[in-house]
Structure formats: C-alpha cells, structure tokens
C-alpha positions as CSV (number, residue, x, y, z in Angstrom):
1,X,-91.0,-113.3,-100.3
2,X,-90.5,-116.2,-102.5
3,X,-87.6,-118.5,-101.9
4,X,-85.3,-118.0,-105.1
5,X,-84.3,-121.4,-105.2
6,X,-80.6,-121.8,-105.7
7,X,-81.0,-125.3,-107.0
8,X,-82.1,-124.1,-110.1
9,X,-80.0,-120.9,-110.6
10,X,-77.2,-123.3,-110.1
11,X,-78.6,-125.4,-113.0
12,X,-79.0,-122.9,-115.3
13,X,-75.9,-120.7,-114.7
14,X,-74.5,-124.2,-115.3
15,X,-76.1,-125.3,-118.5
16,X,-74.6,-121.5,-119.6
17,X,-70.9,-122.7,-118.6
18,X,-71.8,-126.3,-120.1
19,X,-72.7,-124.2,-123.8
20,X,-69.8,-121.5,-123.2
21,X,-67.6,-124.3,-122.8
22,X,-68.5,-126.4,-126.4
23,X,-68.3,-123.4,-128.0
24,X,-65.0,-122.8,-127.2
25,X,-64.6,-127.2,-127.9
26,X,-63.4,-127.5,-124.4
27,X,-63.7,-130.8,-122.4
28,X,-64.7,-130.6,-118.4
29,X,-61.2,-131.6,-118.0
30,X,-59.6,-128.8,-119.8
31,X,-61.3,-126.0,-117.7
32,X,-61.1,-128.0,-114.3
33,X,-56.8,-128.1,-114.5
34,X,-56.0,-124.3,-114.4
35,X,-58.7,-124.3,-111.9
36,X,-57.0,-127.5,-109.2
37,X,-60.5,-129.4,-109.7
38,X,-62.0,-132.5,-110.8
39,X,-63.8,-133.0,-114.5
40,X,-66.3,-134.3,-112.1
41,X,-66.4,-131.8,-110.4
42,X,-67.1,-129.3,-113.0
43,X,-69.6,-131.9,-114.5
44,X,-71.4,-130.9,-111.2
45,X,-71.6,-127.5,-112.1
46,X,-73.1,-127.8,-114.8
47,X,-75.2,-130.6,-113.6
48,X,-76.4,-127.9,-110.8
49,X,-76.0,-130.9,-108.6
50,X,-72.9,-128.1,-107.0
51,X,-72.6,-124.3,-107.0
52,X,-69.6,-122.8,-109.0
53,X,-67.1,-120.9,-106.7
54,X,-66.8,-117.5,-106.7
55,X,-63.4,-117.7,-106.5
56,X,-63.1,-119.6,-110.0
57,X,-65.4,-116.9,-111.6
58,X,-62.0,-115.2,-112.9
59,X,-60.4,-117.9,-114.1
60,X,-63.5,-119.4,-115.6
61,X,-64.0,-116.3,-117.8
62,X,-60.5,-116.0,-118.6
63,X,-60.3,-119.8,-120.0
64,X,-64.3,-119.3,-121.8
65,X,-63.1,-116.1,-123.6
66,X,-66.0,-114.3,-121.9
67,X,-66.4,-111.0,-119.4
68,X,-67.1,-111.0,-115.6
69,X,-69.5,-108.4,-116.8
70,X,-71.0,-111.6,-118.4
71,X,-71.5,-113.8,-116.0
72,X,-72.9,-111.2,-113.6
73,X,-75.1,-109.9,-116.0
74,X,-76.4,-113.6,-116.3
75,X,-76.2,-114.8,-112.8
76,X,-78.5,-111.4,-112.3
77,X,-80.8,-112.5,-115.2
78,X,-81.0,-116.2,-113.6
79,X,-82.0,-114.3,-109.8
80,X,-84.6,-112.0,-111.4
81,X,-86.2,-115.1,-113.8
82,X,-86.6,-116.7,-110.7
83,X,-87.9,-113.9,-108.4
84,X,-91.0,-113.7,-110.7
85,X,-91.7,-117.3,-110.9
C-alpha cells in the first residue's frame, strides 16, 4: 500500500484555505483571532509546513462562507489524488 503522504495533502488542503481565504479578502490574521491562533500559524497551514486542526474545521468554514460538506469532500479528493499517485 502506498504511503499517502500527509505532507502534501497538508499542502494542498492548504493552498485551498490560502484561495478560500482571498476570495473572501481575508488576511491570516483575520481567520487566526476567532480561532485563538497565530497569523503564523495559519501561514503554516497553508504553507503545509503544519496540519489544520480538526477542531478549527467548524469555525474555519463558518468564517470562509463555505460547508463542512466542503472541506470533506476536498480533504477526500486530496486522499484519493494521492492514493493513485
């Protein structure tokens, strides 16, 4: 079985945020307050130098005007893209 390689899921699930996030014209700073976290931080994310909590999921969608649904159905597009590689 290959190794899925959460390196890269993390990068990609984060360049999503990072474009969900200018869409909506919002700096790293303005989703990492409601969330208790660093700009940094969230430039990690979506650096995929760090994995997004689950925990923030909610709040993440809530401030990025976009479904759980969503990001599951992208998170499982991310794990499948990298199953076949």
């Amino acid at each position: 079985m290959k190794k899925l390689g959460p390196r890269y899921i993390d990068r990609d699930f984060g360049r999503y945020l990072k474009n969900k996030r200018l869409k909506k014209k919002m700096t790293q700073k303005e989703v990492a307050d409601p969330l208790g976290y660093t700009a940094q931080y969230v430039h990690n994310w979506e650096q995929g130098k760090s994995s997004v909590p689950m925990n923030a999921i909610p709040t993440i969608a809530k401030l990025l005007n976009i479904s759980i649904n969503e990001i599951i159905i992208k998170l499982l597009q991310l794990y499948k893209k990298r199953l076949k590689k």
